[in-house]
CHARMM internal coordinates of N, CA and C (Angstrom, degrees):
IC EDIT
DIST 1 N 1 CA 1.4431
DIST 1 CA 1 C 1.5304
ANGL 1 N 1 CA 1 C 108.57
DIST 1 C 2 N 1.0425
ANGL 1 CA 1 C 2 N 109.05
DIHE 1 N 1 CA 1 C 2 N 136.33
DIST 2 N 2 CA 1.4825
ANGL 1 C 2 N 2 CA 126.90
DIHE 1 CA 1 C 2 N 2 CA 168.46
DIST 2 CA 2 C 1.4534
ANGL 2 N 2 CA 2 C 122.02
DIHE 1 C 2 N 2 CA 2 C -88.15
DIST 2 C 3 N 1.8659
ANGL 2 CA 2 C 3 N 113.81
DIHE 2 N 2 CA 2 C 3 N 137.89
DIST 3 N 3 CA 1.3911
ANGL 2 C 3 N 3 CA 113.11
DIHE 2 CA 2 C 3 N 3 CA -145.84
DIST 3 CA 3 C 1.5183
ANGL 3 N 3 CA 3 C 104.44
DIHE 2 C 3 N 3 CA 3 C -74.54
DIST 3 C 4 N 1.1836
ANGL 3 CA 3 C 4 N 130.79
DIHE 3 N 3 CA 3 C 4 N 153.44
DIST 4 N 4 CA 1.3490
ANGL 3 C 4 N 4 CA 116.29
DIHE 3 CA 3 C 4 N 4 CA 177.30
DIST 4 CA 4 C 1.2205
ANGL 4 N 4 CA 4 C 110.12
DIHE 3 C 4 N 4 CA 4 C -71.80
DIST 4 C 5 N 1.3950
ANGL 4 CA 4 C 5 N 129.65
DIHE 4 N 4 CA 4 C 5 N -170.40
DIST 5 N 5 CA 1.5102
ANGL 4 C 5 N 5 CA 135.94
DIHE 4 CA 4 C 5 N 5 CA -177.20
DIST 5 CA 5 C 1.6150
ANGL 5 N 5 CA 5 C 103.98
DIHE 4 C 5 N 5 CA 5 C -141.57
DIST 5 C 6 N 1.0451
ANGL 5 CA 5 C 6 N 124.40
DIHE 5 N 5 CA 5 C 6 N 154.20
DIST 6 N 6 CA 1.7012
ANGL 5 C 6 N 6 CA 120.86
DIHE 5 CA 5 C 6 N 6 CA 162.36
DIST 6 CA 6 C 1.6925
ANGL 6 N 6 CA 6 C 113.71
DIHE 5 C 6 N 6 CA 6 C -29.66
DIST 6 C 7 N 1.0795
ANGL 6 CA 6 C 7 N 115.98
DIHE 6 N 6 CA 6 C 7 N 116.14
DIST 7 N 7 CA 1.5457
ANGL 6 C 7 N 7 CA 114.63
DIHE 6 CA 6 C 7 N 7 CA 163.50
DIST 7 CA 7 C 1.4640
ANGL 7 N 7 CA 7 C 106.29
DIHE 6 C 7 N 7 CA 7 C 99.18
DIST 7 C 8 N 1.4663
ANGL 7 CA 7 C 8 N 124.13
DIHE 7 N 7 CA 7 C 8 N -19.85
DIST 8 N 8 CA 1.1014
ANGL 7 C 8 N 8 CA 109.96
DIHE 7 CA 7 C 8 N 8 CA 173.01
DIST 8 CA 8 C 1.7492
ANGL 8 N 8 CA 8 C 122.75
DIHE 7 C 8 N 8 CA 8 C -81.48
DIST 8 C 9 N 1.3625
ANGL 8 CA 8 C 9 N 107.99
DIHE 8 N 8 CA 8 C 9 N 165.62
DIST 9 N 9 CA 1.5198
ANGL 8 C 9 N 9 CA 107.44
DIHE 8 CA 8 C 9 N 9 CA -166.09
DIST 9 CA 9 C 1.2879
ANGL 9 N 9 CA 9 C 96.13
DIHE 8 C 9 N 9 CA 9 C -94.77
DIST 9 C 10 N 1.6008
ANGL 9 CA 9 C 10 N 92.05
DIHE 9 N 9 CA 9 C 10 N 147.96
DIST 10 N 10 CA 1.8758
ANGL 9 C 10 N 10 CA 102.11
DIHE 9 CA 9 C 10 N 10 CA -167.42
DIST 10 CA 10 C 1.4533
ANGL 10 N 10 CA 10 C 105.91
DIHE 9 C 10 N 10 CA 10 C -96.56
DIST 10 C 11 N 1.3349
ANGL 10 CA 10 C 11 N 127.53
DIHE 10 N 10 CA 10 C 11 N 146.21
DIST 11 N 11 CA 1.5041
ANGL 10 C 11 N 11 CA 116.08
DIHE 10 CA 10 C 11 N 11 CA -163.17
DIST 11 CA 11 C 1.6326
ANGL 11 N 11 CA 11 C 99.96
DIHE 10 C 11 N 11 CA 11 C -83.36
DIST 11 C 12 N 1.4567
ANGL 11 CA 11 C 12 N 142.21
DIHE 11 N 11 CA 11 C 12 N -179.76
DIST 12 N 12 CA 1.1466
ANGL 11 C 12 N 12 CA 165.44
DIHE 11 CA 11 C 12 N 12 CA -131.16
DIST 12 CA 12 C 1.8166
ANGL 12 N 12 CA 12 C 94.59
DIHE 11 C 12 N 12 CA 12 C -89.82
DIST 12 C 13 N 0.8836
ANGL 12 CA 12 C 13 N 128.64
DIHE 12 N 12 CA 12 C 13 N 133.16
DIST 13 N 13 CA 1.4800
ANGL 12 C 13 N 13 CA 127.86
DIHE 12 CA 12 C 13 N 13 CA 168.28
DIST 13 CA 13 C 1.0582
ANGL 13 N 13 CA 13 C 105.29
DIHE 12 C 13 N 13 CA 13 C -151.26
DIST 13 C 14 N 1.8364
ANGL 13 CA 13 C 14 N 115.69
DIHE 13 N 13 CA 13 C 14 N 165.48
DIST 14 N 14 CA 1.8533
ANGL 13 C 14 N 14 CA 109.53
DIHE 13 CA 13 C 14 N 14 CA 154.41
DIST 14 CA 14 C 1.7613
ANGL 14 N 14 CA 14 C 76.11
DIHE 13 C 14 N 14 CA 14 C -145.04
DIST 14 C 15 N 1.2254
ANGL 14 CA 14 C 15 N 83.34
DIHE 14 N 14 CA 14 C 15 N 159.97
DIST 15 N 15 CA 1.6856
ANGL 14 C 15 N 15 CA 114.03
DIHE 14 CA 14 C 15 N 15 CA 178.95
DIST 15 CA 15 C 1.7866
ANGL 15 N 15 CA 15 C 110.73
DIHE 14 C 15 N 15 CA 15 C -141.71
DIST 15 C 16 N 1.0564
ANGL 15 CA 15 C 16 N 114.00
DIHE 15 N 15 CA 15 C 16 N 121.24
DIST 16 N 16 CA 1.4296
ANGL 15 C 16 N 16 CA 118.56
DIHE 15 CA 15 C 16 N 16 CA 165.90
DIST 16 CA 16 C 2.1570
ANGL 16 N 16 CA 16 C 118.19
DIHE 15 C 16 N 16 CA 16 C -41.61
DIST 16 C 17 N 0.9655
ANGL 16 CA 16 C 17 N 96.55
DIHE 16 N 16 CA 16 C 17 N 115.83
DIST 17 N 17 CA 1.6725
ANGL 16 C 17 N 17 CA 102.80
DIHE 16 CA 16 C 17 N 17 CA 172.90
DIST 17 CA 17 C 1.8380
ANGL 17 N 17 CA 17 C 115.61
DIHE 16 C 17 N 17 CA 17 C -64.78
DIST 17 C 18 N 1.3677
ANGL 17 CA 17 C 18 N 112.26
DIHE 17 N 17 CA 17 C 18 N -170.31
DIST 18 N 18 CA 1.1879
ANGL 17 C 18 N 18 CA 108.79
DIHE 17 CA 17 C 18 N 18 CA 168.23
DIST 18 CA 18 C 0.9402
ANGL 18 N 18 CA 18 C 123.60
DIHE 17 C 18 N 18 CA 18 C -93.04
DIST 18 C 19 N 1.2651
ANGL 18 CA 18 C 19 N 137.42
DIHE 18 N 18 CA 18 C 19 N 45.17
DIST 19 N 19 CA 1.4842
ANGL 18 C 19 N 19 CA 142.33
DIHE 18 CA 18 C 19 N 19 CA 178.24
DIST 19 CA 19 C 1.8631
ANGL 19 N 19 CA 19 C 83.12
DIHE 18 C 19 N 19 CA 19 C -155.34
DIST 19 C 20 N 1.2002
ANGL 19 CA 19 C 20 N 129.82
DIHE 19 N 19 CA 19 C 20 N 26.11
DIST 20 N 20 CA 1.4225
ANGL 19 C 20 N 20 CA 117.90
DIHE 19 CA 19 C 20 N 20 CA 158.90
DIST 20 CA 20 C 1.8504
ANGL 20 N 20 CA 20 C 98.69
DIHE 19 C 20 N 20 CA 20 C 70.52
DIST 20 C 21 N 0.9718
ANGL 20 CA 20 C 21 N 128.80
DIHE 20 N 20 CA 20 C 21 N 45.53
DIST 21 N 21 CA 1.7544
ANGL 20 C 21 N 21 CA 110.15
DIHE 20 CA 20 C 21 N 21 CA -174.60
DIST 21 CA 21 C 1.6144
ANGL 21 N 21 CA 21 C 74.77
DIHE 20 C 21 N 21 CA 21 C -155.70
DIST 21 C 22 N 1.6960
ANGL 21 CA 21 C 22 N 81.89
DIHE 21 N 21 CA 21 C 22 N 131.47
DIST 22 N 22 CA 1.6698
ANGL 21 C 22 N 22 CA 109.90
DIHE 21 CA 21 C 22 N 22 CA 177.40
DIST 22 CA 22 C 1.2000
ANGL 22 N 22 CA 22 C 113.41
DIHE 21 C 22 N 22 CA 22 C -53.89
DIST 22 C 23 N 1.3909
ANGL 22 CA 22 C 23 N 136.04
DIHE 22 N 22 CA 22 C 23 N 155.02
DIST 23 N 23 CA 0.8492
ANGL 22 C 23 N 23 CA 160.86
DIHE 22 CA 22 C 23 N 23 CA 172.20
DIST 23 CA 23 C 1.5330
ANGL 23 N 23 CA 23 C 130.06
DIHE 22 C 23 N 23 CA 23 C -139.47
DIST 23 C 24 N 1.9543
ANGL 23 CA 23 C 24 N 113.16
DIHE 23 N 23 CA 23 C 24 N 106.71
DIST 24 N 24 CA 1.3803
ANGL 23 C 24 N 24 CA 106.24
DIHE 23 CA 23 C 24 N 24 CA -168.68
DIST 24 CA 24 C 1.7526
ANGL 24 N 24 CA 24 C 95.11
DIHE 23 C 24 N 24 CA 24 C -101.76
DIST 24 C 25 N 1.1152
ANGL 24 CA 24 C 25 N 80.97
DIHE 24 N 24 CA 24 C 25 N 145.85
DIST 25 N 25 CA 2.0994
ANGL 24 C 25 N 25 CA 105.21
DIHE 24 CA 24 C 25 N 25 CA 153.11
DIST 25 CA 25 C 1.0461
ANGL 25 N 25 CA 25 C 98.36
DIHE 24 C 25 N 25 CA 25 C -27.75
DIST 25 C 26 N 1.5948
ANGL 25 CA 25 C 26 N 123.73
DIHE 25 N 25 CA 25 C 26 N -81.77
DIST 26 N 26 CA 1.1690
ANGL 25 C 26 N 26 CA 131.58
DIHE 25 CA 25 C 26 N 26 CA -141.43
DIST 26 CA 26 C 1.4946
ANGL 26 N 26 CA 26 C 116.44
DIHE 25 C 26 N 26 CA 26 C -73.89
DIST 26 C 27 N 1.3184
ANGL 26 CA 26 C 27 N 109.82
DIHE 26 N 26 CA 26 C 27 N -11.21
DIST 27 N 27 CA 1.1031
ANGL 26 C 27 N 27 CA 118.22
DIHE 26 CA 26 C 27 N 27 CA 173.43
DIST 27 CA 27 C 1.6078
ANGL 27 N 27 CA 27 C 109.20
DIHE 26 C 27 N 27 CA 27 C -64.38
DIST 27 C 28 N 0.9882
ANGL 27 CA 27 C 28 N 121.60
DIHE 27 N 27 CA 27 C 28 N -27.48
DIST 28 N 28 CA 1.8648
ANGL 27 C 28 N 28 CA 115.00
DIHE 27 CA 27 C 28 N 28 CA 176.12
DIST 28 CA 28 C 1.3627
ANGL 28 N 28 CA 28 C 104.33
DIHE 27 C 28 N 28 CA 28 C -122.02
DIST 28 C 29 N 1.3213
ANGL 28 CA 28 C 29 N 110.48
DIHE 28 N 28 CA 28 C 29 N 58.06
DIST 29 N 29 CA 1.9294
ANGL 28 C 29 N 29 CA 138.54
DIHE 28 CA 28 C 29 N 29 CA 154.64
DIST 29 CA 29 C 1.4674
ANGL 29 N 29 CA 29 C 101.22
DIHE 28 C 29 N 29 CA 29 C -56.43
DIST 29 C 30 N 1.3834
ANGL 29 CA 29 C 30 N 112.98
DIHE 29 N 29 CA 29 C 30 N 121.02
DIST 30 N 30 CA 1.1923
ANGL 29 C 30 N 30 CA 123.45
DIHE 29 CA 29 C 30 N 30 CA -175.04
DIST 30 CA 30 C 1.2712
ANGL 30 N 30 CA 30 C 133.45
DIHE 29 C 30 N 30 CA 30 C 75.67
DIST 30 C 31 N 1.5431
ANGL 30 CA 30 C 31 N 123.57
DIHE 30 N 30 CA 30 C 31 N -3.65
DIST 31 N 31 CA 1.6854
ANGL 30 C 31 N 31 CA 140.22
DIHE 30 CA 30 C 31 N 31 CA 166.61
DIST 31 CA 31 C 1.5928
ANGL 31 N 31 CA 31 C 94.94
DIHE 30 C 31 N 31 CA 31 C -90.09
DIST 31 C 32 N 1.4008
ANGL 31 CA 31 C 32 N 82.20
DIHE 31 N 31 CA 31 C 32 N 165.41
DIST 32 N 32 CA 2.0453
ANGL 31 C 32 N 32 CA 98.65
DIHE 31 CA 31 C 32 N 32 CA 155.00
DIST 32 CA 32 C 1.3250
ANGL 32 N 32 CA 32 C 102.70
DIHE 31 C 32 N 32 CA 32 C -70.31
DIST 32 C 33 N 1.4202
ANGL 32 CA 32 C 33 N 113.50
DIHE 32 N 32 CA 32 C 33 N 171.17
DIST 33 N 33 CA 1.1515
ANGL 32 C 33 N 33 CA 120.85
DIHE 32 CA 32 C 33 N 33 CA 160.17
DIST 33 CA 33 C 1.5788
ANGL 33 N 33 CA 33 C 112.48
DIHE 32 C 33 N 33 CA 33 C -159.48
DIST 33 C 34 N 1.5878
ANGL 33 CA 33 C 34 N 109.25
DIHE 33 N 33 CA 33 C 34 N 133.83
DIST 34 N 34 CA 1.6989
ANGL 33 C 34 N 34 CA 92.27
DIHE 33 CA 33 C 34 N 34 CA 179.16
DIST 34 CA 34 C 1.4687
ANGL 34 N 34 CA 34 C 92.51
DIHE 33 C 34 N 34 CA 34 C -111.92
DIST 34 C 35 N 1.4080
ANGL 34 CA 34 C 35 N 122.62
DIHE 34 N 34 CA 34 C 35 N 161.95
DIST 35 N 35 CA 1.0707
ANGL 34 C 35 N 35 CA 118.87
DIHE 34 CA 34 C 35 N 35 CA 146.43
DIST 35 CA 35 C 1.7306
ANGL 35 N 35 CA 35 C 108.48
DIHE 34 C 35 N 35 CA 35 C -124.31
DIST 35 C 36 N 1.6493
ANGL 35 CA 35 C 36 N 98.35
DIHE 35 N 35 CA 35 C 36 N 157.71
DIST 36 N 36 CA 1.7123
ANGL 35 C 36 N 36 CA 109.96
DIHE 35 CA 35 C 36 N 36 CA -172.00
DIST 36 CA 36 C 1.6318
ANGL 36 N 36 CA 36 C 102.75
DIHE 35 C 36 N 36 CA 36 C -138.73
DIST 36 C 37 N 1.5958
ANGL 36 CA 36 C 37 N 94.48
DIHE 36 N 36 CA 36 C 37 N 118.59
DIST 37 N 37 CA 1.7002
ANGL 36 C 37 N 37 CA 120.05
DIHE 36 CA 36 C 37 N 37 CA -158.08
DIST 37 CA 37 C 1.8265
ANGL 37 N 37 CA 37 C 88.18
DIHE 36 C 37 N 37 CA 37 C -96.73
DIST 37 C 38 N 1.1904
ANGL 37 CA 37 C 38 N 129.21
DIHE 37 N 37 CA 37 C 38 N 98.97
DIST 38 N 38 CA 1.6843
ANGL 37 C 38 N 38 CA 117.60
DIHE 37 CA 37 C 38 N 38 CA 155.20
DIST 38 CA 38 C 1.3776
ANGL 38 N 38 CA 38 C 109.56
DIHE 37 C 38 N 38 CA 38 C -115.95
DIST 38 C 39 N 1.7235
ANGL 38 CA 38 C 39 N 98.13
DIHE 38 N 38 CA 38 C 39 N 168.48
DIST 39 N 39 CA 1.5316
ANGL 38 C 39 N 39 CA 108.00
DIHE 38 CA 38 C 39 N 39 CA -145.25
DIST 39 CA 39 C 2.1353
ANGL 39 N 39 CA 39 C 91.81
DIHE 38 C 39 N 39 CA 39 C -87.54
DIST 39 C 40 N 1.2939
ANGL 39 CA 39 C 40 N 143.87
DIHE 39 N 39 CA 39 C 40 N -6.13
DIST 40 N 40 CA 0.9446
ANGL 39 C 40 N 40 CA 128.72
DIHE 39 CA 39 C 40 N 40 CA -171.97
DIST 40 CA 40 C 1.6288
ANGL 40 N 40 CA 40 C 102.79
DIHE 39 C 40 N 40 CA 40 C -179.81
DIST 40 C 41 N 1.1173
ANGL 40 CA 40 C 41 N 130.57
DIHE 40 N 40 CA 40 C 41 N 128.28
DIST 41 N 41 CA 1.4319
ANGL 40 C 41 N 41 CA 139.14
DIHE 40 CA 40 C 41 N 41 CA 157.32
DIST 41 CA 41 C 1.4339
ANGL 41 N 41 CA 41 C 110.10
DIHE 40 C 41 N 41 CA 41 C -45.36
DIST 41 C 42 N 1.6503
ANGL 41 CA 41 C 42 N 118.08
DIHE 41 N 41 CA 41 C 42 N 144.12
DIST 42 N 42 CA 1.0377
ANGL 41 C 42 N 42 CA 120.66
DIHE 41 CA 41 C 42 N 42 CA -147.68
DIST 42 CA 42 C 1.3498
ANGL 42 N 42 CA 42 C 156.69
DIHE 41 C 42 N 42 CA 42 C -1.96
DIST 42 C 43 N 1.3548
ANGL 42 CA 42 C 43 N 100.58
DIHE 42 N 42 CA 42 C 43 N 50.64
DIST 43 N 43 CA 1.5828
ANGL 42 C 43 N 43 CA 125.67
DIHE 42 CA 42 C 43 N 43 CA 179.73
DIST 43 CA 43 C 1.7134
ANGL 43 N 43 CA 43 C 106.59
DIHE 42 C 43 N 43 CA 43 C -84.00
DIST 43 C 44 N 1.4173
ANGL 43 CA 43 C 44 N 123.45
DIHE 43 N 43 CA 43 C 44 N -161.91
DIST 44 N 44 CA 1.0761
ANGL 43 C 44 N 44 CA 134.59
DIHE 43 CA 43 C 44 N 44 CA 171.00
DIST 44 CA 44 C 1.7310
ANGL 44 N 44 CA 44 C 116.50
DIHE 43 C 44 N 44 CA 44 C -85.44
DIST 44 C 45 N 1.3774
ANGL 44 CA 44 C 45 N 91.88
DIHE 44 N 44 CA 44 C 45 N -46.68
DIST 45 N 45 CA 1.9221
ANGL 44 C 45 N 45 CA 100.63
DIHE 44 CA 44 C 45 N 45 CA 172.46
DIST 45 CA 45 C 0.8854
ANGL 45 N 45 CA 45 C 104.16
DIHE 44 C 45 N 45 CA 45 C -77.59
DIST 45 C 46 N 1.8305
ANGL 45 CA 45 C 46 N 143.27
DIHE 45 N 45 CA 45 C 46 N 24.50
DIST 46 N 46 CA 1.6670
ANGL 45 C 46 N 46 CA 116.77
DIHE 45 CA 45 C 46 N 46 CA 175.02
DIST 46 CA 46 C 1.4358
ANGL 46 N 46 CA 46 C 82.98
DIHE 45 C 46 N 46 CA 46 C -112.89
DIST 46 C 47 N 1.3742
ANGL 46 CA 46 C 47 N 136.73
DIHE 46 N 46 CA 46 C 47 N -18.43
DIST 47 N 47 CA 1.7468
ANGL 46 C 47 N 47 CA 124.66
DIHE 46 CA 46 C 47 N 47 CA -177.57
DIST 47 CA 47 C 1.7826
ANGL 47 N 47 CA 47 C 98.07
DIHE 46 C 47 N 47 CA 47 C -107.50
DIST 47 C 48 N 0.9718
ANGL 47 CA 47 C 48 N 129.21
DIHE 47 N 47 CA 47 C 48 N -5.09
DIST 48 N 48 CA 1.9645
ANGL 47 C 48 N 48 CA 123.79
DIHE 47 CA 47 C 48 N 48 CA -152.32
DIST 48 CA 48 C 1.4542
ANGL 48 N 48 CA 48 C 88.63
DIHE 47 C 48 N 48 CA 48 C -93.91
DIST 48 C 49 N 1.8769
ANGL 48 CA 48 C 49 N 123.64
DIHE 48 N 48 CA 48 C 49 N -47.58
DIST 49 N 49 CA 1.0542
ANGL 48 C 49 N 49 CA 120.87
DIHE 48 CA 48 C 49 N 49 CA -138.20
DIST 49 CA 49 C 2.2264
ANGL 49 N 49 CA 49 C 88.07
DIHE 48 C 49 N 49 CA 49 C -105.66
DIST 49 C 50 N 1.1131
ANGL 49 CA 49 C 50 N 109.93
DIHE 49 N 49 CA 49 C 50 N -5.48
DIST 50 N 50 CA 1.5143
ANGL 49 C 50 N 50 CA 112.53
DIHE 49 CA 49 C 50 N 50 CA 154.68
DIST 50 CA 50 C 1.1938
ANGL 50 N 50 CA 50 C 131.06
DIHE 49 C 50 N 50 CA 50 C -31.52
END
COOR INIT
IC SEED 1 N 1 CA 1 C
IC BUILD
């Protein structure tokens, strides 16, 4: 896979939330959406890189 770029559409995913309950993409079809990848819960890079 090739990295996305600004503006391009991100293909189909789900990822578990913080309470462990899936979460699809597609579920916010037609909103923005950001997502924010950090390397460990309460570390320094999960609040620095905010």
């Amino acid at each position: 896979m090739n990295p996305l770029k600004a503006g391009d559409i991100a293909p189909k995913f789900s990822l578990p939330d913080q309470d462990g309950e899936e979460v699809n993409l597609t579920d916010f079809q037609g909103q923005r959406v950001l997502v924010y990848f950090y390397p460990k819960a309460m570390t320094p890079g999960c609040t620095v890189q905010a």
